[in-house]
LODO-204712 format. One line per 8 residues: number of its first residue (from 0); their letters; for each residue x, y, z of C-alpha. Coordinates in steps of 0.2 Angstrom, whole numbers, plus 5000, padded with zeros to 4 digits. Layout:
LODO-204712
NUM) a) X/Y/Z  ... .
//
This chain:
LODO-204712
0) xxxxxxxx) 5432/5494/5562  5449/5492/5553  5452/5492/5536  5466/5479/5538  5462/5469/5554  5441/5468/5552  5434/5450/5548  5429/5448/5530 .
8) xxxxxxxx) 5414/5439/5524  5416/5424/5512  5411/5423/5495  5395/5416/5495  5389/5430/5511  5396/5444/5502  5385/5440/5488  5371/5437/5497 .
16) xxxxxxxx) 5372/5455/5504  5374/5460/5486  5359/5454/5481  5350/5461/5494  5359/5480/5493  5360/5480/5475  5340/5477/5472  5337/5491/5483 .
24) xxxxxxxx) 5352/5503/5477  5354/5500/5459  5334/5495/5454  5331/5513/5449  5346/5514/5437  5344/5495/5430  5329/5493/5424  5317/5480/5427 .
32) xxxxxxxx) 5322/5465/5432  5313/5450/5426  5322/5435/5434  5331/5429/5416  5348/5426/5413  5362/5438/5408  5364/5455/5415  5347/5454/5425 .
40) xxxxxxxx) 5356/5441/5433  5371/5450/5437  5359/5465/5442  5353/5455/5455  5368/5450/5461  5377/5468/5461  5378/5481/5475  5386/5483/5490 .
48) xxxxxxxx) 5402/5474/5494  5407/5471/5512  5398/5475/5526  5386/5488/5518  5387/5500/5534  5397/5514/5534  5406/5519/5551  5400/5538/5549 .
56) xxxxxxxx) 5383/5536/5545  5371/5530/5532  5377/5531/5514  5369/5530/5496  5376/5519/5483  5386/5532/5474  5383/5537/5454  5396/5530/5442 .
64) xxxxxxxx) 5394/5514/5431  5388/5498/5437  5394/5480/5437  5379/5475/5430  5384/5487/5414  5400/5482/5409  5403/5465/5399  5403/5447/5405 .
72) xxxxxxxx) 5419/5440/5409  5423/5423/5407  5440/5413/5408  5456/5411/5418  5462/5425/5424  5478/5427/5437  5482/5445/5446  5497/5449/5452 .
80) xxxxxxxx) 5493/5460/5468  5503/5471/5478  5488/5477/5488  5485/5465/5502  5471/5451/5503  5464/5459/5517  5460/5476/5509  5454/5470/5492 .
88) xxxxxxxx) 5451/5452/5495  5434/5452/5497  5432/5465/5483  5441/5452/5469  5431/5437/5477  5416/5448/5473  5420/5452/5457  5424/5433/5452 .
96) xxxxxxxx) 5408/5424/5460  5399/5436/5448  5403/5423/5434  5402/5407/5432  5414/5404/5421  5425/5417/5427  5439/5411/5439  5453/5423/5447 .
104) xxxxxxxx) 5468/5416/5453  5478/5429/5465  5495/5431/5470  5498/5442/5483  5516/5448/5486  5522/5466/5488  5521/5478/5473  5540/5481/5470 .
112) xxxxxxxx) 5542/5462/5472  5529/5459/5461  5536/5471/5449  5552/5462/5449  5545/5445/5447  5536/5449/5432  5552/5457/5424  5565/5439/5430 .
120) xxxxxxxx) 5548/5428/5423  5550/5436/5404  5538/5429/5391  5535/5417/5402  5525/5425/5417  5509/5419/5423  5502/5437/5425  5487/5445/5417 .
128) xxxxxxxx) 5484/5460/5428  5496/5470/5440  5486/5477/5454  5498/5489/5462  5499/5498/5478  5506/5514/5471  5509/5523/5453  5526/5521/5454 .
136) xxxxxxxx) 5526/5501/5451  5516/5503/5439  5526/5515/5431  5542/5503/5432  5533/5490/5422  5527/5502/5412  5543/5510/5407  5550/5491/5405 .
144) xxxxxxxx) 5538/5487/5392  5527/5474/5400  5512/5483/5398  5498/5484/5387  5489/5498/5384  5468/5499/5392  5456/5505/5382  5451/5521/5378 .
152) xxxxxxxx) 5433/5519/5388  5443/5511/5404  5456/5524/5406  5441/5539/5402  5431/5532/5419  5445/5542/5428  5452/5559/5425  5468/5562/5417 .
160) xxxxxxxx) 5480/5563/5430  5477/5549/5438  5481/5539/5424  5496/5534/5412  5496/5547/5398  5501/5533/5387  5486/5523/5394  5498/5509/5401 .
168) xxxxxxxx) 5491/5510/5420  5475/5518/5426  5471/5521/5445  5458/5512/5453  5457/5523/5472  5469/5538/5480  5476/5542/5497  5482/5559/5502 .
176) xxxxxxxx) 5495/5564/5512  5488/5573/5527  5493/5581/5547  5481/5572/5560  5480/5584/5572  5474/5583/5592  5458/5593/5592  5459/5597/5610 .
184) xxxxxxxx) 5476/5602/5608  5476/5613/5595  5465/5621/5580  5465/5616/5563  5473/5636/5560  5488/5631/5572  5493/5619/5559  5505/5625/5545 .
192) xxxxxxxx) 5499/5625/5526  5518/5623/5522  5527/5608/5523  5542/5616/5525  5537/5627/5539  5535/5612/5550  5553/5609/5557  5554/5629/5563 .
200) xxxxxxxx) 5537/5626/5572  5541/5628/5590  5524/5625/5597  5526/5605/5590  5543/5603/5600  5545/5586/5606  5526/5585/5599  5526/5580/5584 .
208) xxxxxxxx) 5526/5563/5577  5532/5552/5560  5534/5534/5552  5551/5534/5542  5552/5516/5540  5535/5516/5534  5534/5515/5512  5521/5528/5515 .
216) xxxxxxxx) 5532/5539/5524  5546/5537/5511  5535/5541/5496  5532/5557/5505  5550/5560/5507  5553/5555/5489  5541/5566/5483  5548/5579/5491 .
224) xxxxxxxx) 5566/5579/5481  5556/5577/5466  5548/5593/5472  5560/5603/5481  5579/5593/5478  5587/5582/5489  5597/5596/5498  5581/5604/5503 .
232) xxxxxxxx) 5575/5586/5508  5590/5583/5519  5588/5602/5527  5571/5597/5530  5574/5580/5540  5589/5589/5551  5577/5600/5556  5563/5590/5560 .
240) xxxxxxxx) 5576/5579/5569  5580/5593/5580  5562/5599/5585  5563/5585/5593  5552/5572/5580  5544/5557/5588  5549/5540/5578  5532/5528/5577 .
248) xxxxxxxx) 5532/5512/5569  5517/5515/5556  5507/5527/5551  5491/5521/5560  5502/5520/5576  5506/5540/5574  5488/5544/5571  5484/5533/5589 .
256) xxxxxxxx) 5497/5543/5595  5487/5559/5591  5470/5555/5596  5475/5549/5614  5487/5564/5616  5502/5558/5616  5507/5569/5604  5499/5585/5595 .
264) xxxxxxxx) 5500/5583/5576  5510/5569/5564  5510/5565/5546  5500/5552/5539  5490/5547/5526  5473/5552/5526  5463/5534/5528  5474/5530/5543 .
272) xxxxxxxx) 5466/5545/5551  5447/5538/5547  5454/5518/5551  5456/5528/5571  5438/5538/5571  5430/5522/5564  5439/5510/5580  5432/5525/5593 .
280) xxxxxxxx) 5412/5526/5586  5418/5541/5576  5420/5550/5594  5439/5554/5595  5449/5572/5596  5457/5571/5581  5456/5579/5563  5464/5581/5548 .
288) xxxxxxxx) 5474/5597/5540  5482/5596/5523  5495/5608/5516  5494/5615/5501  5503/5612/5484  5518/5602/5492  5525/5586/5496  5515/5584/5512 .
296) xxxxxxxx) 5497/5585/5503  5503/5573/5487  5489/5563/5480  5495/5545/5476  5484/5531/5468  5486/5514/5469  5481/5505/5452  5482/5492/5439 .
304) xxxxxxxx) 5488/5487/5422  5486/5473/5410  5504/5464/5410  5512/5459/5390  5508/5441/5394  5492/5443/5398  5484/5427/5387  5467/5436/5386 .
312) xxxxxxxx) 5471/5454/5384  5452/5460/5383  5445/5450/5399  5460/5458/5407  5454/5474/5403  5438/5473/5408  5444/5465/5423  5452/5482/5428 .
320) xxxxxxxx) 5435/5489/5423  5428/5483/5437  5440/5490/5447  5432/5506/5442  5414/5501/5443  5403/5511/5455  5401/5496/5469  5420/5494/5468 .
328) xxxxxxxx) 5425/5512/5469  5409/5512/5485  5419/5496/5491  5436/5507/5492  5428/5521/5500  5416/5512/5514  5430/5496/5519  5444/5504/5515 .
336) xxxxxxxx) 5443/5523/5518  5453/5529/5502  5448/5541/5489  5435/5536/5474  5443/5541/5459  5428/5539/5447  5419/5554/5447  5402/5557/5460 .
344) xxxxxxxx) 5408/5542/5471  5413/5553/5487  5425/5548/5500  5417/5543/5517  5422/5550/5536  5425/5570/5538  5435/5572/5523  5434/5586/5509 .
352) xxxxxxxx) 5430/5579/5491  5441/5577/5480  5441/5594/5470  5443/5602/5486  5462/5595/5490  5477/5606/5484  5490/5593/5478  5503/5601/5469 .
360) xxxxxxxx) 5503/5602/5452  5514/5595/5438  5520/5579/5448  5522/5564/5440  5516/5550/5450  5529/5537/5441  5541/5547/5447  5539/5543/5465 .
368) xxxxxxxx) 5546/5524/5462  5565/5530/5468  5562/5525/5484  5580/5517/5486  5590/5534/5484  5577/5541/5496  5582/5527/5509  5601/5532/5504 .
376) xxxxxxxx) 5597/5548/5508  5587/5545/5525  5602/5534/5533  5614/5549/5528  5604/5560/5537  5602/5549/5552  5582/5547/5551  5586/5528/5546 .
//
């Protein structure tokens, strides 16, 4: 299974295997359900979204606050997404049969673009919600004024750093920068916990594998000027550039790559590594390593904020609240493979929970949205 390429149900299914998961899953925490309207209703009609089957095994709807707990939503309501139709698609379709008199109008487009329309539209956008594909879009729009701040119980369903300190965006699921690693190649020992000890590595000579046309890949780079410098940055591209770095168009194209030997070890993030195990049965030779307070092991989130224009500011609000609700944060982690950021929602696949990653410390998230001088910089350096 593939995140981005697996069929998705319609509407109507999905619910359907709502109804069924969520009596089973959520009856314990709900109460009683009688058959009358209002959140009975929407009990019935919560659980899990998608296929309901995890790749790696059986999986217990997680902790966390349910649908079926957070106020009705009624109203027209438009997102502006940056996260594409086939990753969260079904999620917002989900979201928006739950109500009758809910209906969600999305427009998908990519984050910096969307970013960019919403600043050329002025007081006159159509957008309610900005749904983001990374924290430094939402820190753009942020830092532009076109945000409105969440309220207090949305941005406190996460913990503090992966949210706006001002409470003008809030994260909704993470992704980790990770090494997939051939596990009959090599042990998870032979890989470095430095980032920067990579391009003096000898044993990864013509071995070793990237994406640097990839967003993903740049945001990796980008957070390491903002860590290290851009001199730094550029010593450490040369150097990978003469151990020989193998140039791959995507990140889930490196981590292929890996698990059929054609290389030993790549960079990647961590749900490309889990999109590969879930294709194979779960039965492939690779693994993931992570460094260790450094650009290579950031945490980014992707995220959402209620947009200046919004005409209904509140249903806005909750909408992103359900963004954080315990069948959407399951949904992120079982169809798409990325971190739960709400707390006791685990990730799925042979991953370490979150607590147990080594990010490092004092980043701010925004501060990866310099993505143009960290393209500048690649092309000076030849990567580009």
């Amino acid at each position: 299974m593939n995140g981005d390429d697996a069929p998705r149900m319609g509407r109507r299914r999905a619910l359907e295997a709502g109804v069924a998961a969520g009596v089973a899953g959520f009856a314990g925490c709900l109460g009683p359900l009688d058959g009358s309207d209002g959140p009975d209703r929407r009990a019935r009609n919560v659980g899990q979204i998608g296929s309901g089957r995890s790749p790696f095994g059986d999986r217990e709807l997680p902790e966390g606050t349910s649908m079926s707990e957070m106020p009705e939503m009624e109203g027209e309501l438009t997102v502006y997404s940056g996260r594409g139709e086939a990753l969260v698609g079904e999620l917002v379709e989900f979201v928006d049969g739950l109500y009758d008199g809910l209906n969600v109008d999305v427009r998908y487009a990519g984050s910096s673009a969307l970013v960019n329309q919403i600043l050329t539209e002025g007081d006159g956008s159509t957008a309610d919600v900005f749904y983001s594909v990374n924290a430094g879009s939402l820190g753009t729009l942020a830092e532009e004024g076109r945000t409105t701040p969440l309220p207090d119980d949305v941005l406190d369903l996460v913990r503090g750093e992966f949210r706006d300190p001002d409470g003008r965006w809030v994260g909704t699921s993470g992704r980790a920068r990770t090494v997939p690693y051939n596990t009959e190649a090599l042990s998870g020992d032979d890989v470095p916990t430095d980032i920067g000890a990579f391009p003096d590595t000898e044993a990864f000579r013509d071995d070793v594998g990237w994406a640097p046309t990839y967003g993903s890949f740049q945001a990796f780079v980008t957070a390491m000027r903002v860590l290290e410098g851009d001199g730094a940055t550029r010593e450490w591209l040369r150097g990978m550039l003469d151990l020989g770095v193998r140039e791959y168009g995507d990140e889930f194209l490196v981590s292929q790559a890996v698990a059929d030997g054609e290389i030993s070890v790549g960079f990647a993030n961590h749900y490309y590594i889990q999109r590969v195990l879930a294709g194979r049965g779960g039965d492939a030779p690779i693994a993931t390593a992570f460094t260790e307070g450094d650009a290579g092991s950031v945490f980014n989130v992707a995220g959402a904020a209620v947009v200046d224009t919004a005409a209904d500011a509140e249903l806005a609000g909750n909408f992103v609240r359900h963004l954080l609700s315990a069948e959407a944060q399951d949904y992120f982690a079982r169809e798409t493979f990325e971190y739960p950021l709400v707390p006791d929602v685990d990730p799925v696949g042979r991953l370490p929970n979150i607590d147990e990653l080594n990010p490092p410390g004092g980043i701010d998230l925004t501060e990866l949205s310099d993505l143009e001088g960290t393209v500048d910089l690649m092309r000076d350096v030849g990567v580009l």
